[in-house]
C-alpha positions in Angstrom: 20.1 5.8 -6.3 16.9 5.5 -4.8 16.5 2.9 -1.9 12.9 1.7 -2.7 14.9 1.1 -6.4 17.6 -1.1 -3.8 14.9 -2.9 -2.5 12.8 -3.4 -5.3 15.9 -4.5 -8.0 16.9 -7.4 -4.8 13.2 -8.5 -4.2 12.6 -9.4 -8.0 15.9 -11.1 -8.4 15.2 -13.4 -5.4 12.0 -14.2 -6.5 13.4 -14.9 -10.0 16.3 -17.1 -8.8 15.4 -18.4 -5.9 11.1 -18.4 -6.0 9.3 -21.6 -7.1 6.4 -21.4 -10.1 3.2 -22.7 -9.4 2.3 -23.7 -12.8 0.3 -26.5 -14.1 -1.5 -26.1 -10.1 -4.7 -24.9 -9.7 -4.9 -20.8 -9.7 -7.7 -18.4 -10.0 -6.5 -15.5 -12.1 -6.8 -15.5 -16.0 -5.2 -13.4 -18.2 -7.5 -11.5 -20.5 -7.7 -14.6 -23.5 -8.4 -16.9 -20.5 -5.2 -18.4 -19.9 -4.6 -19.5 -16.1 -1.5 -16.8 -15.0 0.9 -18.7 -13.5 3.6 -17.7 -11.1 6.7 -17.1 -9.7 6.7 -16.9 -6.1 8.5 -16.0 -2.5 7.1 -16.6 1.1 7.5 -14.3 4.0 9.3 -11.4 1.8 9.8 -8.9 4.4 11.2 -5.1 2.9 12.0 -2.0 5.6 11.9 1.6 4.6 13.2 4.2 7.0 10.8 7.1 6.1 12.7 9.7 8.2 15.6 9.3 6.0 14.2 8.7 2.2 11.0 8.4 0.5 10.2 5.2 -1.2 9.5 5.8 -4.5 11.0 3.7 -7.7 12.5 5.8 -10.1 12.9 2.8 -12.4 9.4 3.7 -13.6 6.9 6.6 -12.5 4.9 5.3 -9.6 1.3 7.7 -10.2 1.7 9.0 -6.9 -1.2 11.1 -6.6 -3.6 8.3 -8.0 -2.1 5.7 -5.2 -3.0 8.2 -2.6 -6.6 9.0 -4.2 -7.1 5.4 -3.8 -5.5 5.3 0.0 -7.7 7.9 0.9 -10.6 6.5 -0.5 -10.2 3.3 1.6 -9.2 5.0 4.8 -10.9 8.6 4.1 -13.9 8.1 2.3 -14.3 5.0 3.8 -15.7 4.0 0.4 -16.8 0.6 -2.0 -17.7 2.7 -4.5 -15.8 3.1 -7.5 -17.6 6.1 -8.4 -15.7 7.8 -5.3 -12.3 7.1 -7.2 -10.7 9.4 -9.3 -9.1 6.1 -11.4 -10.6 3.1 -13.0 -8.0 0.7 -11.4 -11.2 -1.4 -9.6 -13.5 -1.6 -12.1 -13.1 -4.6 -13.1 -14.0 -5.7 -9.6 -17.2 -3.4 -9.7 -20.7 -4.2 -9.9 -23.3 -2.2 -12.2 -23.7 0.2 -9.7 -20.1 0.8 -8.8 -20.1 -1.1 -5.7 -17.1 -4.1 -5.0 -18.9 -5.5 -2.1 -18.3 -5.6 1.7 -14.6 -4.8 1.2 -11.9 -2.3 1.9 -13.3 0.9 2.4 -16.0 -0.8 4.2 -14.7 -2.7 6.8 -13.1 0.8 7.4 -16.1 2.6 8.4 -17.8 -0.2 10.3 -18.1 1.2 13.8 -17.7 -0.7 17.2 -18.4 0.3 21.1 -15.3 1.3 23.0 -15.1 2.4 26.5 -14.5 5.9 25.0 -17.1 5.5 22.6 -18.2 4.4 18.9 -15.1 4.1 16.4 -14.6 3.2 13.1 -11.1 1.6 12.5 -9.2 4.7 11.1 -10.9 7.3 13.8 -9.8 4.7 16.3 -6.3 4.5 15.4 -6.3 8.4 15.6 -7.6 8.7 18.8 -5.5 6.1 20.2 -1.9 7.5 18.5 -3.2 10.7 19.8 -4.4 9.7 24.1 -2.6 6.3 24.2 0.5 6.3 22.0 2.5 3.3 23.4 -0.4 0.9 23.7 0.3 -1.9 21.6 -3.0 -2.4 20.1 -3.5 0.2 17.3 -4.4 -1.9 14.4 -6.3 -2.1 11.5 -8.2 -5.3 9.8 -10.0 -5.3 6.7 -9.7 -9.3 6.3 -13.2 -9.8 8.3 -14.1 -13.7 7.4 -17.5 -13.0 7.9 -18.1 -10.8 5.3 -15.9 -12.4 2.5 -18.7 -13.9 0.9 -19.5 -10.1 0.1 -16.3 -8.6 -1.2 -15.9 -8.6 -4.9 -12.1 -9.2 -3.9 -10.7 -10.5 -0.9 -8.8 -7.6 0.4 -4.5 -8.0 -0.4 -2.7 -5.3 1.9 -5.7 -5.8 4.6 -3.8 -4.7 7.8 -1.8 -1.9 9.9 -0.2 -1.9 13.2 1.4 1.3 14.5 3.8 1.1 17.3 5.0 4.4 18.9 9.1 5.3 19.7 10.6 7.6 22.1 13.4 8.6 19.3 12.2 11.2 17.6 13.3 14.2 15.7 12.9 17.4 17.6 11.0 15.7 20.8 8.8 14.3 18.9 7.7 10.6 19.0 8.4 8.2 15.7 5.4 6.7 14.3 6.1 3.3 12.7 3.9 0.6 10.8 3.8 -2.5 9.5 1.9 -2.7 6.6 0.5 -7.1 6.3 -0.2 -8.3 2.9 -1.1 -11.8 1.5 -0.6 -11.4 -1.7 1.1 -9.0 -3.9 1.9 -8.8 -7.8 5.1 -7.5 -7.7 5.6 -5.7 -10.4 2.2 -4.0 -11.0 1.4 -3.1 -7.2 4.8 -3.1 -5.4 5.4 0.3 -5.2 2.1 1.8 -5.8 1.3 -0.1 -2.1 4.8 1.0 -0.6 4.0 5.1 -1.6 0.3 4.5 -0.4 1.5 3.3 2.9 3.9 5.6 3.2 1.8 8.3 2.3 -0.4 7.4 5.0 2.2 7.5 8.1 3.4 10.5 6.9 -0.6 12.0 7.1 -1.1 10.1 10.8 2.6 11.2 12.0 1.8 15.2 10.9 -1.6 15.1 12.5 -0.7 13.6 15.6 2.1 15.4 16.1 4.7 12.5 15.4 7.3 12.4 13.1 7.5 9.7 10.2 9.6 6.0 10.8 9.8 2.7 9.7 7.2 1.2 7.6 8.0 -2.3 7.2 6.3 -3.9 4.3 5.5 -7.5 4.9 4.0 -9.8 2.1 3.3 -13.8 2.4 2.9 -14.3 -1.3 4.8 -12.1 -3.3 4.9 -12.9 -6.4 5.5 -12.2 -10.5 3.1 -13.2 -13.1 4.4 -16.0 -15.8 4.3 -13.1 -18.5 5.5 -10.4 -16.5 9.3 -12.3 -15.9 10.6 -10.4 -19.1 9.3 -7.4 -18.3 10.9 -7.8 -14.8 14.4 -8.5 -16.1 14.4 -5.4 -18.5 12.9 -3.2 -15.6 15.7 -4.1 -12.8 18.6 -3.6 -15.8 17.5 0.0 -15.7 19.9 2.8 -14.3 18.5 4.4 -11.5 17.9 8.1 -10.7 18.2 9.6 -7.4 15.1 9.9 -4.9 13.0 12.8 -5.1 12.1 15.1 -2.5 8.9 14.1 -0.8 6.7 16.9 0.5 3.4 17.2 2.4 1.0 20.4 2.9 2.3 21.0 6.4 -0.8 23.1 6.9 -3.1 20.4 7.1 -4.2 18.9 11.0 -7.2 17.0 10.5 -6.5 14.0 8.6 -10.2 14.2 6.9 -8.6 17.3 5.1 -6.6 15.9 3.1 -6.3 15.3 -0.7 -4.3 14.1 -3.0 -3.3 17.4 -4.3 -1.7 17.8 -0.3 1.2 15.7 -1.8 4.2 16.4 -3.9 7.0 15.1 -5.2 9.9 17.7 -5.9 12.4 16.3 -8.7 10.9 13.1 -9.0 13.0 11.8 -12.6 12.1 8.2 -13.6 12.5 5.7 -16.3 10.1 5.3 -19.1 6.5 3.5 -18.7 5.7 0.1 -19.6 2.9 -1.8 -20.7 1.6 -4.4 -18.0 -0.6 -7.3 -19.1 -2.9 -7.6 -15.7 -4.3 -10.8 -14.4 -7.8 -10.9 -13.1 
């Protein structure tokens, strides 16, 4: 049985049992006729995933691996807005006519600021600092910058990353661990792809820092599932689960700019059949 299956199967039934509905409130999302999409909702759900010892993938369905880390490294590679830099269509809908979605994500990662050391943009200074100052406890990342919000097509959801540093790992090697903050998350459509993404990530920053992978702890102050998602939730969660796959990364690779998607692979990976997903907007 997979773990992120464990976690996933234990999140949706709190939220189901013990999460309160905010319908008949005012909410911003539609569904596609124009209905408002109500929810079901938790506070403060907090999920840990011990990356040294599994890799969190659902088996309940097929996670697209490869397209959650095309758009990972197009936030914190590319450092792009542009949709036209994506191998996907999952922002389009948040896309203006020439592709952009604003002053958001990949944006905020490539704005640089003056250092002591030098000019950084967020991901180059997380790098540098995991790399010459491991144990400081200021490697973070912020993509929620109030005053550009006026300018994002969508407020940013998983907008922030601390790494913290351990003395415990394998081979001599130091642990790298993360916690990925997140206001809001649609459980059932972005769950997992935002768990592999992140995952994928510390995996990259661990190997080219010379780390080895840890914790990533997963913390999200609205997590929630959409009014006409519940059934599909309930028939997910009664599904058998299959073992984890093997996760593997081109161990070749030392500059995190040369990585692609491609640099990832999932060995075995057997999941449950795909469903269709009505998505809010």
């Amino acid at each position: 049985m997979s773990y992120a299956d464990r976690v996933f199967i234990s999140m949706c039934k709190d939220i189901l049992e013990n999460g309160t509905s905010t319908e008949g409130q005012k909410v911003r999302p539609r569904w596609e006729d124009g209905s408002p999409a109500y929810t079901i909702k938790r506070f403060g759900v907090i999920n840990r995933y011990d990356l040294s010892k599994e890799f969190p993938v659902m088996t309940l369905r097929r996670t697209a691996v490869k397209s959650a880390v095309d758009e990972m490294l197009w936030i914190w590679q590319k450092k792009s807005n542009n949709v036209h830099d994506l191998n996907s269509h999952i922002w389009d809908e948040w896309a203006d006519e020439d592709g952009s979605i604003g002053k958001a994500y990949g944006y905020q990662m490539g704005v640089k600021s003056e250092y002591p050391e030098g000019m950084f943009d967020q991901t180059d200074r997380v790098i540098y600092d995991l790399k010459n100052n491991p144990f400081s406890r200021r490697i973070m990342t912020n993509m929620y910058v109030h005053r550009d919000l006026h300018e994002m097509n969508l407020y940013p959801c998983a907008y922030s990353m601390t790494f913290n540093v351990t003395d415990d790992g394998e081979g001599g090697k130091y642990r790298l661990n993360a916690v990925l903050n997140q206001r809001s998350q649609d459980v059932l459509t972005a769950n997992n792809w935002n768990v592999v993404q992140y995952s994928v990530l510390v995996h990259m920053l661990a190997q080219v820092c010379g780390m080895v992978p840890g914790e990533l702890v997963h913390v999200i102050a609205d997590a929630h599932i959409y009014d006409r998602h519940v059934e599909l939730v309930k028939e997910l969660i009664s599904r058998e689960e299959k073992p984890a796959p093997e996760f593997r990364l081109n161990p070749d690779i030392s500059d995190f700019y040369d990585f692609t998607r491609n640099d990832v692979e999932l060995i075995g990976y057997e999941h449950g059949e795909q469903i269709e997903i009505p998505v809010a907007v």
